[in-house]
C-alpha positions in Angstrom: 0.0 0.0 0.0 1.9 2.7 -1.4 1.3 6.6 -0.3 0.1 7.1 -3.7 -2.7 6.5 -5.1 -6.6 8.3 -5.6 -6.8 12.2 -4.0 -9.2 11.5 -1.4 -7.8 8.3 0.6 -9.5 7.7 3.9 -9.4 5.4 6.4 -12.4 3.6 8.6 -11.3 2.6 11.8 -14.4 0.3 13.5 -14.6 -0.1 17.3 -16.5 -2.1 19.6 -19.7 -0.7 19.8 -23.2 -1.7 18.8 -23.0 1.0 16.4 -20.4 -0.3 14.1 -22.9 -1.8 11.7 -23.1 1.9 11.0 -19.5 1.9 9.4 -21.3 0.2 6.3 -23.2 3.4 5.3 -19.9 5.5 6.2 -18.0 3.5 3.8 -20.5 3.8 1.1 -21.3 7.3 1.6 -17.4 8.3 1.2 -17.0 5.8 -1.8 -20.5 7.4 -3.4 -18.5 10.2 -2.7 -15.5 9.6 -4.9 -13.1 8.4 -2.0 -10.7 5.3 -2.1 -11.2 3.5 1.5 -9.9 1.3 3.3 -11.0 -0.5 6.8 -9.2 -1.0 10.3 -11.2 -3.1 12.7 -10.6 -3.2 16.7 -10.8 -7.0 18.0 -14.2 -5.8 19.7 -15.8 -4.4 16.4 -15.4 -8.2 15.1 -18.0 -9.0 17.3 -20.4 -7.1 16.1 -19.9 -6.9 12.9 -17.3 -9.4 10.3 -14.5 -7.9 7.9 -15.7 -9.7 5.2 -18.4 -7.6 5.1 -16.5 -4.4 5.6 -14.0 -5.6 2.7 -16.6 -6.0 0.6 -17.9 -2.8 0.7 -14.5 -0.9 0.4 -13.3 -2.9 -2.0 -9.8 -3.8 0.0 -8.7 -6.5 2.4 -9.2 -5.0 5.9 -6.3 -4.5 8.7 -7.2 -6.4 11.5 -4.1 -7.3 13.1 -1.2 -5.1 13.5 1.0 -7.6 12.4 -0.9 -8.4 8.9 0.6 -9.4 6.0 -0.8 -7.0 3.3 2.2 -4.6 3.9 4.7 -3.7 1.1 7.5 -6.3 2.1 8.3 -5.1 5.9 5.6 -6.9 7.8 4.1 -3.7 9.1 0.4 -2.9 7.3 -0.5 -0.6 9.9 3.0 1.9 9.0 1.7 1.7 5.1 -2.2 2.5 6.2 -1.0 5.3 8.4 1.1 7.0 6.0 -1.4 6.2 3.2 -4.9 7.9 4.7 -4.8 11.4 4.4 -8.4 11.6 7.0 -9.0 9.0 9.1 -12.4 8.3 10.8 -13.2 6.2 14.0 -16.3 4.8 13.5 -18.5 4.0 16.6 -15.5 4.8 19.0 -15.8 3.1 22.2 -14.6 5.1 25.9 -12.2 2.3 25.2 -10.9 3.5 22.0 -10.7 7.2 23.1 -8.9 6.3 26.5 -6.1 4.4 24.2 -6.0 7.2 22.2 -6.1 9.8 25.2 -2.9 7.8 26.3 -0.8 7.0 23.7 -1.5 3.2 23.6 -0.6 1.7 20.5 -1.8 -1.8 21.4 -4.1 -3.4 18.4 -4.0 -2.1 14.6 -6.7 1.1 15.0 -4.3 2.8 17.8 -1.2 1.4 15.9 -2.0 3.1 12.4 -4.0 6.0 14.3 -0.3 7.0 16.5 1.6 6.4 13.0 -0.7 8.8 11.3 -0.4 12.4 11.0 -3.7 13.0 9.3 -6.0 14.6 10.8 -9.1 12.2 12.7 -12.5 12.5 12.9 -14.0 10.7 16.3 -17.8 9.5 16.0 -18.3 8.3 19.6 -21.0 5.8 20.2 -21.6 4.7 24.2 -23.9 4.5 26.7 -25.3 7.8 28.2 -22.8 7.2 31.9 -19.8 6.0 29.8 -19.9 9.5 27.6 -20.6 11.4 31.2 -18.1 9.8 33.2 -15.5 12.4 34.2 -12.7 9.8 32.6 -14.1 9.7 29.4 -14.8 13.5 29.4 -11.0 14.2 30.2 -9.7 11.9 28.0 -12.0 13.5 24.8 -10.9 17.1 26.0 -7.2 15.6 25.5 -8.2 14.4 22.3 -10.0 17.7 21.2 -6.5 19.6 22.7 -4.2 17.7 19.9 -6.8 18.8 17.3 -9.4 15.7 17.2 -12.3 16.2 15.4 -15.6 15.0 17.7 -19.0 14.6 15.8 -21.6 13.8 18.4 -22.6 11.9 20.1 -26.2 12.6 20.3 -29.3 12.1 22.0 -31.4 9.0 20.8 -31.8 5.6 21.9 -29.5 3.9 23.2 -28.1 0.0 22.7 -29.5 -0.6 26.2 -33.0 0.7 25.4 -33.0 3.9 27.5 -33.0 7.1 25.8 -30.1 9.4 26.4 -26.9 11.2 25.3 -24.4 8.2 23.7 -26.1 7.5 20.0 -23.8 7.9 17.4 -24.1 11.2 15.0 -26.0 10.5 11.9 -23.8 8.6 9.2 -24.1 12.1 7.4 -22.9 14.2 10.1 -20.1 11.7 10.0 -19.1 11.9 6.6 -19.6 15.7 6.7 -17.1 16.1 8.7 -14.5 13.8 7.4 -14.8 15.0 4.1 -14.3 18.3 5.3 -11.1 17.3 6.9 -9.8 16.1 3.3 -8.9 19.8 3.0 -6.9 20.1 6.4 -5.0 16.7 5.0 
């Protein structure tokens, strides 16, 4: 995966939430809209939804593992996929995702290619209502917003649980919006 390639390259980063499904319109909204994609999954996003699915709609194999073997020859994908995005969008990001993040943890392949990245990221957090309130999380997304994260939502709506609060994930749009717009900070 070379740094070349189409003008608007953008990568999906899927995280364990219920809302991940949701990375299927993402994808096809930025490919609609002329973009070359490609997928990173968390181990947790597997479980709710499968890669084949997600490589079917971008049209690549999708990064996985941080040691996967679709790099160009040095065994490390997630070096190639980070210089290679020029916006990179976490889908559905989990309190767990953003406290990685917060802290420099570079522990599966989203953090990996996310701290080998110098594009700019778009956040779409998805949680329940106390997760997104909890004074951890807060701190850890004001960190994020400091280094010039881009946060769309969450919003109020119903949540995985049932209950109605703040925690739904932004509207796919609001999403895509928002990392297109970023294809001009890239």
């Amino acid at each position: 995966m070379s740094a070349g390639g189409g003008e608007r390259r953008i990568a999906v980063h899927v995280c364990g939430s219920v809302a991940a499904y949701k990375a299927c319109e993402v994808i096809t909204s930025l490919r609609k809209a002329g973009c070359e994609v490609r997928v990173v999954m968390t181990a947790n996003a597997q479980r709710f939804i499968g890669a084949t699915t997600l490589q079917a709609l971008s049209g690549h194999p999708v990064l996985t593992d941080v040691w996967h073997e679709g790099s160009e020859g040095h065994g490390m994908g997630h070096i190639d996929l980070g210089a290679w995005a020029q916006v990179h969008v976490a889908v559905a990001a989990s309190a767990n995702l953003i406290a990685r993040l917060a802290h420099g943890f570079a522990d599966d392949a989203v953090t990996t290619v996310l701290l080998a990245s110098r594009a700019p990221l778009v956040l779409a957090p998805a949680m329940e209502t106390a997760m997104w309130e909890h004074p951890a999380t807060r701190a850890n997304v004001d960190a994020l917003r400091a280094r010039g994260v881009h946060v769309v939502g969450p919003v109020i709506g119903r949540l995985a649980s049932g209950a109605t609060g703040e925690g739904r994930m932004a509207e796919v749009s609001a999403v895509v919006e928002e990392t297109l717009a970023r294809l001009g900070d890239a």
